[in-house]
C-alpha positions as CSV (number, residue, x, y, z in Angstrom):
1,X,-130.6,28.5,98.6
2,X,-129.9,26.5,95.5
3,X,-129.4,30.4,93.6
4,X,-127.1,31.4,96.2
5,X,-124.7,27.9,95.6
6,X,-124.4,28.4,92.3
7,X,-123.7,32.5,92.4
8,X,-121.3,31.4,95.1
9,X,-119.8,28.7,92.4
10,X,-119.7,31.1,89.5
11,X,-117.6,33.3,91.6
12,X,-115.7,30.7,92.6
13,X,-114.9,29.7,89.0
14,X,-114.0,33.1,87.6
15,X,-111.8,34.1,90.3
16,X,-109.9,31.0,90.5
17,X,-110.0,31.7,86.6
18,X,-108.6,35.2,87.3
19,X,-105.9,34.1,89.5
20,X,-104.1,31.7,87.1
21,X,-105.0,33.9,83.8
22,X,-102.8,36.4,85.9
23,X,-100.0,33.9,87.2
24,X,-99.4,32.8,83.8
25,X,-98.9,36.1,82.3
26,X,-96.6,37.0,84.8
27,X,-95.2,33.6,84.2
28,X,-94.4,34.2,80.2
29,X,-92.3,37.4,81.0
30,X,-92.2,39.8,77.9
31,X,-92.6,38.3,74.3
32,X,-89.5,37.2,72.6
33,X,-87.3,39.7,70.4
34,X,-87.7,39.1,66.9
35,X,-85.2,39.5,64.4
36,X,-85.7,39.3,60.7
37,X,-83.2,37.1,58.7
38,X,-82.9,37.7,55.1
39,X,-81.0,35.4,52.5
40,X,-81.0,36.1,49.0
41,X,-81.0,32.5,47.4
42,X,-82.0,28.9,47.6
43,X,-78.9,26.9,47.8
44,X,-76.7,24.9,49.9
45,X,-75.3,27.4,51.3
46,X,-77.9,29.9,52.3
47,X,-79.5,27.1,54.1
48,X,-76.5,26.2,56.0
49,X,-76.6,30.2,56.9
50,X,-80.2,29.8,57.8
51,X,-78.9,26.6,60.3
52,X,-76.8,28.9,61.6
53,X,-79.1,31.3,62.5
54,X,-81.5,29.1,64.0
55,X,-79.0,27.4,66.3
56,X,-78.1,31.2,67.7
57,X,-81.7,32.3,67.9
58,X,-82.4,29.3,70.1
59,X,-79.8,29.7,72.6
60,X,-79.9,33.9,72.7
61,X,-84.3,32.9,73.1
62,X,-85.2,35.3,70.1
63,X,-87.9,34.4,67.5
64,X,-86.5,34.2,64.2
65,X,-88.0,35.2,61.0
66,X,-86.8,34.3,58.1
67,X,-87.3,35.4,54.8
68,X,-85.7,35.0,51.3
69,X,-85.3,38.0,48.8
70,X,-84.6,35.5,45.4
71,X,-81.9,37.7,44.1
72,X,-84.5,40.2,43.4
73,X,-83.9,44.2,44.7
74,X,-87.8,45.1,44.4
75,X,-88.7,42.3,46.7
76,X,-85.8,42.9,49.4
77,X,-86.8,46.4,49.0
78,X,-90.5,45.5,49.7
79,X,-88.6,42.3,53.0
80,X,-86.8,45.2,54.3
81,X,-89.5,47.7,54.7
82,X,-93.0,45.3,55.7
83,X,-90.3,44.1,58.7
84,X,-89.7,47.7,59.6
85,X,-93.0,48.7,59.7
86,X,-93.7,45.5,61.9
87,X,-91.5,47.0,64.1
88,X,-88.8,44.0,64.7
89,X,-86.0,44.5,66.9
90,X,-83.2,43.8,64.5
91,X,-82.4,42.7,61.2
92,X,-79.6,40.7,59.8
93,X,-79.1,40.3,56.2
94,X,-77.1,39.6,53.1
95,X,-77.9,42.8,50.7
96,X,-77.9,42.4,46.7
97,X,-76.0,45.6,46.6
98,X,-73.6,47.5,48.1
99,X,-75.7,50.8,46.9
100,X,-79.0,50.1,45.9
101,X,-79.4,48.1,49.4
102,X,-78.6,50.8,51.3
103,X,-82.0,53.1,51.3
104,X,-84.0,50.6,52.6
105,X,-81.9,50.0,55.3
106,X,-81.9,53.6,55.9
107,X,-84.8,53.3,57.1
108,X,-85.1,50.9,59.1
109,X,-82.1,52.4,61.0
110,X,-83.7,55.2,61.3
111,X,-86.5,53.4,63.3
112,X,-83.8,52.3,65.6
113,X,-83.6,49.0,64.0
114,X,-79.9,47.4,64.1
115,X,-78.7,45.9,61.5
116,X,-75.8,43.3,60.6
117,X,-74.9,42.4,57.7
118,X,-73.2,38.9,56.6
119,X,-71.8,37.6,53.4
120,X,-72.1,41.2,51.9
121,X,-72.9,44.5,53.0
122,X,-73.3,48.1,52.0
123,X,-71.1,50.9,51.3
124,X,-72.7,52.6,54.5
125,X,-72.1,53.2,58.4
126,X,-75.6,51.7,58.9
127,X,-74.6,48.0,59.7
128,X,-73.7,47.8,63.1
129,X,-71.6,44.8,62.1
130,X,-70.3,43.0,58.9
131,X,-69.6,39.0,59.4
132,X,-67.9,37.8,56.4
133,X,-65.4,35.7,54.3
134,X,-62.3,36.9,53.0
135,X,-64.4,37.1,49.4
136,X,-60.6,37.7,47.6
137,X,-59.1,35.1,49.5
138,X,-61.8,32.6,48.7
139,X,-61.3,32.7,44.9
140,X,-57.4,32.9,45.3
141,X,-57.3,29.8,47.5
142,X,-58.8,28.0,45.0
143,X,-56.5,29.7,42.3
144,X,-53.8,28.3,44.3
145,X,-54.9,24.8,44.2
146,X,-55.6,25.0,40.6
147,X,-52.0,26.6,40.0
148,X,-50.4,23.8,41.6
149,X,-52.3,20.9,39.8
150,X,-51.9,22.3,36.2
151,X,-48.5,22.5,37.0
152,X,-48.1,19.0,37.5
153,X,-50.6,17.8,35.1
154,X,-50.1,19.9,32.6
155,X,-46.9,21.5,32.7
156,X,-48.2,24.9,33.7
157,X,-49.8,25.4,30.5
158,X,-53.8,25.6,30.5
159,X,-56.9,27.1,28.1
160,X,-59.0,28.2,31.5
161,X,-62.6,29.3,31.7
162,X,-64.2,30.9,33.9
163,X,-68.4,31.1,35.5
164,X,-69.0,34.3,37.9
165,X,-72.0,36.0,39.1
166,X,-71.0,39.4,38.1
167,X,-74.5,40.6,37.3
168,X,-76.1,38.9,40.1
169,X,-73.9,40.3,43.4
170,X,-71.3,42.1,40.9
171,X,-69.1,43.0,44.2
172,X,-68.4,39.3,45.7
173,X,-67.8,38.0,42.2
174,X,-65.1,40.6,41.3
175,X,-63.4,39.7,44.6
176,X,-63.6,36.0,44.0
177,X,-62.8,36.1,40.3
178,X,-59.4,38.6,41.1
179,X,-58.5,36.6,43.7
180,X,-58.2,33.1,41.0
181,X,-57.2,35.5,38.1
182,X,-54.2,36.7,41.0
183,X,-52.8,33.3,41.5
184,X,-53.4,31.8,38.3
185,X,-51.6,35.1,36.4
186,X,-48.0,33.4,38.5
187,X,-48.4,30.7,35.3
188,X,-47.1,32.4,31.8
189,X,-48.5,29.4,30.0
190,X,-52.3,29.9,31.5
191,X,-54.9,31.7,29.3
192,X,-58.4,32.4,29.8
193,X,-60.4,32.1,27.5
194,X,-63.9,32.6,28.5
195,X,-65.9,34.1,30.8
196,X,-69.2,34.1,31.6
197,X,-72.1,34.3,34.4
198,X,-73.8,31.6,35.5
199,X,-74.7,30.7,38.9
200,X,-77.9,28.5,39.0
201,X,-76.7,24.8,37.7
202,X,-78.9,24.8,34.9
203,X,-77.7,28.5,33.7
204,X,-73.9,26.6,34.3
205,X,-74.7,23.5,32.7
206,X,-75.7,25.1,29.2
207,X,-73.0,28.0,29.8
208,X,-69.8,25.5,30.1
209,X,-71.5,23.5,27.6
210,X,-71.6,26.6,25.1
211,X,-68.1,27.2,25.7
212,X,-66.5,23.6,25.6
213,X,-68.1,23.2,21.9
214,X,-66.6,27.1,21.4
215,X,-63.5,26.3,22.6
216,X,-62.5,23.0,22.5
217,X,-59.0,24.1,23.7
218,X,-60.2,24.6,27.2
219,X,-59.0,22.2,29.8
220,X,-59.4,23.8,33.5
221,X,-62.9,25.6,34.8
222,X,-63.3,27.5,37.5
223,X,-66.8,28.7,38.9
224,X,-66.9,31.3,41.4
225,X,-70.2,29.7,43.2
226,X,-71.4,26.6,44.2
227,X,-74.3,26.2,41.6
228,X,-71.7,27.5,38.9
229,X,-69.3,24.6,40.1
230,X,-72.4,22.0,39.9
231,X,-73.0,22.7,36.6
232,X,-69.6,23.0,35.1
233,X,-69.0,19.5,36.2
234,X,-72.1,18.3,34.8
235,X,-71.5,19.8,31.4
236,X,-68.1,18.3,31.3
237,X,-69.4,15.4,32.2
238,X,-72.1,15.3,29.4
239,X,-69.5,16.6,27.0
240,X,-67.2,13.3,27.6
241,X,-64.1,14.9,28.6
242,X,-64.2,14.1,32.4
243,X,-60.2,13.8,33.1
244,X,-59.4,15.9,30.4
245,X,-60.9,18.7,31.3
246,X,-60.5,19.4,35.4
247,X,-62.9,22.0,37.3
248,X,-62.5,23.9,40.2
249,X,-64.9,25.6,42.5
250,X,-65.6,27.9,45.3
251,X,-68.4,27.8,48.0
252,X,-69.1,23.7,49.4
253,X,-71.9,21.8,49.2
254,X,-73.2,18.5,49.9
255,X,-73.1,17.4,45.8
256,X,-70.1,19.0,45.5
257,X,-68.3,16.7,48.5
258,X,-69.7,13.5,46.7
259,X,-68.1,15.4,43.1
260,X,-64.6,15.3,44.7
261,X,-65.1,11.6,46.2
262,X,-66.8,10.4,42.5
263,X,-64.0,8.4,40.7
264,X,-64.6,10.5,37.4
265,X,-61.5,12.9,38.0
266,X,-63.7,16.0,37.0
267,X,-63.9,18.3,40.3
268,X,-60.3,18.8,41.4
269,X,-60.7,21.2,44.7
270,X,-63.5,23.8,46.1
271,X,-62.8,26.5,48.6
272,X,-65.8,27.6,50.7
273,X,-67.0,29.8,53.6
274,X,-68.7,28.9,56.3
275,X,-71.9,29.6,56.2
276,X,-73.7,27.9,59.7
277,X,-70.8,29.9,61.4
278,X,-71.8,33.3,59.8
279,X,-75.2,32.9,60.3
280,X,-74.8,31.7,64.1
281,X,-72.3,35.0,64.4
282,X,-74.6,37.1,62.8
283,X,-77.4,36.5,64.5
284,X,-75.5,36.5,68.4
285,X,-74.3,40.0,67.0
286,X,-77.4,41.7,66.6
287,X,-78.2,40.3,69.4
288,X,-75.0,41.8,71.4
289,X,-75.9,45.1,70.0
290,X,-79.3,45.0,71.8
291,X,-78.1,44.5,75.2
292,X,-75.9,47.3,74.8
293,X,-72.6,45.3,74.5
294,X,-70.3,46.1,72.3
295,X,-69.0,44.1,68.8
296,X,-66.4,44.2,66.1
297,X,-67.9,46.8,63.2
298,X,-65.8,43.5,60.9
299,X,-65.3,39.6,61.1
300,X,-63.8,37.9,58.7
301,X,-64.0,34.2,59.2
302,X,-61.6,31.8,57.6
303,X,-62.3,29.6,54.5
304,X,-61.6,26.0,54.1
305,X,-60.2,24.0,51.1
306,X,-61.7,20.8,50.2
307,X,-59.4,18.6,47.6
308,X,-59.7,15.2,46.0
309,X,-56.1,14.5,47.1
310,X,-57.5,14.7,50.4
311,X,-60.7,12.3,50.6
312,X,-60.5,11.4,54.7
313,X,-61.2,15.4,55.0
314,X,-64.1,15.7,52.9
315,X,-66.0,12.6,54.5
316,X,-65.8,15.1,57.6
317,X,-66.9,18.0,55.8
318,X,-70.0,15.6,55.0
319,X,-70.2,13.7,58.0
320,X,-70.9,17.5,59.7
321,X,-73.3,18.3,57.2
322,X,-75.3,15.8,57.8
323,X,-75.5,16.4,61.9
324,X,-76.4,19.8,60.6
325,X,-79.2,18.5,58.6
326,X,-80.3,16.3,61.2
C-alpha cells in the first residue's frame, strides 16, 4: 500500500511538472529577434547612438547586441562575420569604409541578413537603409558660425587650422572639412594654415599644440570631431592664448556643453548630429524591414548648433543628456 502512495505521488509530481513545463513554453512565445549593433568608437557620441538603440530595441521587443569595432577593419571584418554565422536577424552598423566594408556585408546579405547602415555606409545596394547627418552640412554650419564671429572679432581676417579624421573614416571627414573650407572660402582675408588628423583628445591635444608653437599666427581652430574639438581647446588652453585664439567644433558632447558655458572664451560654437535619434531610427528600421514594411533607402536627420552666445540652449542640450544618462 505504502509503494502504491508513493508511485501514485511520483506521478503526480511529474505530470503536474509536465503540465506547467508545457504552459510556460507556450507562455514565452518564440525567442526575441536579435539584431547586432556595431559602433566603431568609444566616445560621446557613439554611446548616445548606443542609447538610441536601446531605447528602440525595448519598445520593438528585440534583443540587442552590441558590439564595438575600435576603428579597426580586421576586427569589423571578423564582428560582421561571427554575427552572420550566429545567424542574427539583422544588423545595423556604422562601416569604416565605404569599400573595404562592403564584402563582409556581402555576406551576411547573402544569408538573408538585413542591414542598415547609420552614420556611414557603403558604396553598395546592400543596406536596406542609410540613417544619417547631412555630413557636408555639418562642417558648413559650423563654418558659418565661425564666418560670422571672425568677422566681428577680427575683421574677417584669420590664420585658421584645421583637425580631421581623414585617415580614420576619410569619407565623413572630407564632407565635414568641405563643408567649413565652403563657408569659410566667402572670407578673402581667411587662410588656413594647417591641417592635420587627430581625432582622439590626446592625439588633438599634442597636434594643436605642435601647430600653435609652428604657427604662432593662428588664431581660429576648427576640429571636424568631438575628441578633435576636446583637445584643441585644451591645447589652447595649456598654450595661454584662451581668447586669442577661438576654436570651433563639430559633433556635441557633454565636456564640450560645459567648454561653451566655461568663462575662458576658448570654444566659440559646435554643430552636432544626433546621435540617440539615429540610433533609435536605425534600429526601428531594421526592424520595419523584417515585418515586411517598407522604409526610406535614405534619412537625413537635421543637425543642431550649440553657441556660447546662446547659453539658455546649451543648459538644455545638457539637461537632456543627462535624462539620457539616467
Amino acid at each position: 500500500m505504502k509503494h502504491r502512495l508513493v508511485l501514485s505521488v511520483l506521478l503526480l509530481v511529474w505530470t503536474t511538472g509536465f503540465f506547467f513545463t508545457g504552459c510556460a513554453k507556450k507562455q514565452d512565445g518564440p525567442p526575441p529577434r536579435r539584431i547586432a549593433g556595431i559602433v566603431f568608437q568609444e566616445d560621446q557620441f557613439f554611446r548616445l547612438v548606443l542609447f538610441g538603440m536601446r531605447d528602440a530595441a525595448q519598445r520593438e521587443g528585440v534583443e540587442l547586441l552590441e558590439a564595438n569595432s575600435a576603428g579597426k577593419p580586421d576586427k569589423e571584418i571578423q564582428l560582421v562575420n561571427t554575427y552572420a554565422a550566429q545567424g542574427v536577424d539583422g544588423i545595423v552598423i556604422s562601416p569604416l569604409s565605404a569599400r573595404a566594408s562592403i564584402r563582409a556585408l556581402e555576406r551576411a546579405h547573402a544569408k538573408g541578413i538585413p542591414v542598415v547602415t547609420y552614420n556611414t555606409t557603403v558604396e553598395s545596394t546592400i543596406p536596406a537603409a542609410y540613417i544619417e547627418s547631412d555630413q557636408l552640412d555639418l562642417g558648413a554650419s559650423t563654418g558659418r558660425a565661425a564666418r560670422a564671429i571672425i568677422e566681428r572679432r577680427f575683421g574677417g581676417k584669420a590664420a585658421v587650422a584645421l583637425l580631421a579624421f581623414q585617415s580614420q573614416a576619410p569619407e565623413v571627414s572630407t564632407q565635414r572639412v568641405s563643408g567649413f573650407k565652403r563657408e569659410l572660402a566667402l572670407l578673402p582675408g581667411v587662410q588656413i594654415v594647417a591641417e592635420q588628423d587627430a581625432w582622439l583628445a590626446e592625439q588633438a591635444v599634442k597636434k594643436a599644440g605642435d601647430i600653435l608653437t609652428a604657427h604662432p599666427e593662428v588664431n581660429v581652430i576648427w576640429a571636424a570631431n568631438e575628441g578633435g574639438t576636446v583637445g584643441a581647446v585644451m591645447a589652447v588652453k595649456n598654450s595661454g592664448r584662451a581668447g586669442k585664439v577661438l576654436v570651433f567644433g563639430t559633433d556635441t558632447g557633454e565636456q564640450l556643453a560645459e567648454f561653451l558655458l566655461s568663462d575662458d572664451d576658448i570654444l566659440q560654437a559646435i554643430t552636432g548630429q544626433r546621435p540617440f535619434e539615429i540610433g533609435s531610427r536605425a534600429v526601428e528600421t531594421v526592424v520595419k524591414v523584417l515585418r515586411g514594411e517598407r522604409v526610406e533607402s535614405r534619412v537625413a536627420l537635421p543637425g543642431m548648433l550649440l553657441t556660447r552666445e546662446r547659453p539658455d540652449e546649451v543648459r538644455v542640450f545638457k539637461q537632456r543628456l543627462a535624462e539620457m544618462n539616467n
